[in-house]
N, C-alpha and C positions, 0 to 999 in steps of 0.2 A: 522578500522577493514578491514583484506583482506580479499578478499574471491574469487576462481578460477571463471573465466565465466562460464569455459567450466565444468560439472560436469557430473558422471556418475549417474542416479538417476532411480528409477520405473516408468513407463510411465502407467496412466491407461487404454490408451486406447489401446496402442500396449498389455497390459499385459505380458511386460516385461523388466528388465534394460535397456535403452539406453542410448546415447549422448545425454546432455539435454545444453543448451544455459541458463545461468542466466541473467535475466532483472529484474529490477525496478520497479514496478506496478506507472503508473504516477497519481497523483493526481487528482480528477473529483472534478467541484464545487456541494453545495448538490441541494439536488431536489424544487425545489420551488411549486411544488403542491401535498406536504404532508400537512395533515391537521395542524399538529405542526408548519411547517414553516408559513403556513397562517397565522394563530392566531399569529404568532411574526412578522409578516411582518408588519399587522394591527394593533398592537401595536407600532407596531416602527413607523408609519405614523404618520403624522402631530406633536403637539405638546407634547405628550405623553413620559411620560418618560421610561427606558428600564428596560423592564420586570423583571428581576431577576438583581443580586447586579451584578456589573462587575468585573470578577475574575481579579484585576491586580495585577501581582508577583506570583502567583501561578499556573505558565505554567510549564512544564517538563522541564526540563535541556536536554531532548534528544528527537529524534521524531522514528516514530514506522516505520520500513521496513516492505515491503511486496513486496517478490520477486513471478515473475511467471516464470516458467519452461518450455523456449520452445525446444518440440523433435525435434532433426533433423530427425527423420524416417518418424513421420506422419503429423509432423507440427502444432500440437495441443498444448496448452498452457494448465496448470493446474499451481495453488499453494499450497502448504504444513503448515497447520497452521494458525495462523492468525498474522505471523510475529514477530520482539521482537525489542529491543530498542537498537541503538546504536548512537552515535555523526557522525562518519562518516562512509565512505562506499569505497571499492576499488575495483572494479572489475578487477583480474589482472590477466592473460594468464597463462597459465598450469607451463609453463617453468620455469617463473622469482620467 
């Protein structure tokens, strides 16, 4: 999928359309001191086997985007949504 860098979009906090910069939201690893994580961490410890069946073969065929929208006017980041599913990704200049 293409999709322009540079796009015109609503900025919330100028409130109003600007130049916005498209990026990539980068991936974070998860939190290790949620209670859920603990409880599976201590499960996964020592000889213990894994908690719930191991989903293999039943991954997506595609992984989920989540772009964030930087203004060129105040330089603040926001995103729109909570992303959608594509294979790939092309960030390509206004022109081409």
């Amino acid at each position: 999928m293409k999709m322009p860098k540079n796009q015109r979009k609503y900025c919330p906090f100028c409130r109003k359309h600007t130049e916005h910069i498209v990026e990539e939201a980068k991936r974070k690893p998860r939190r290790q001191d949620t209670r859920s994580q603990r409880r599976f961490l201590r499960k996964m410890k020592g000889y213990g086997s894994f908690p719930k069946e191991n989903p293999k073969g039943r991954e997506k065929p595609t992984r989920k985007l989540d772009f964030r929208y930087k203004c060129t006017v105040c330089n603040k980041k926001h995103s729109i949504g909570e992303g959608f599913r594509s294979k790939k990704l092309e960030l390509t200049k206004v022109g081409e």
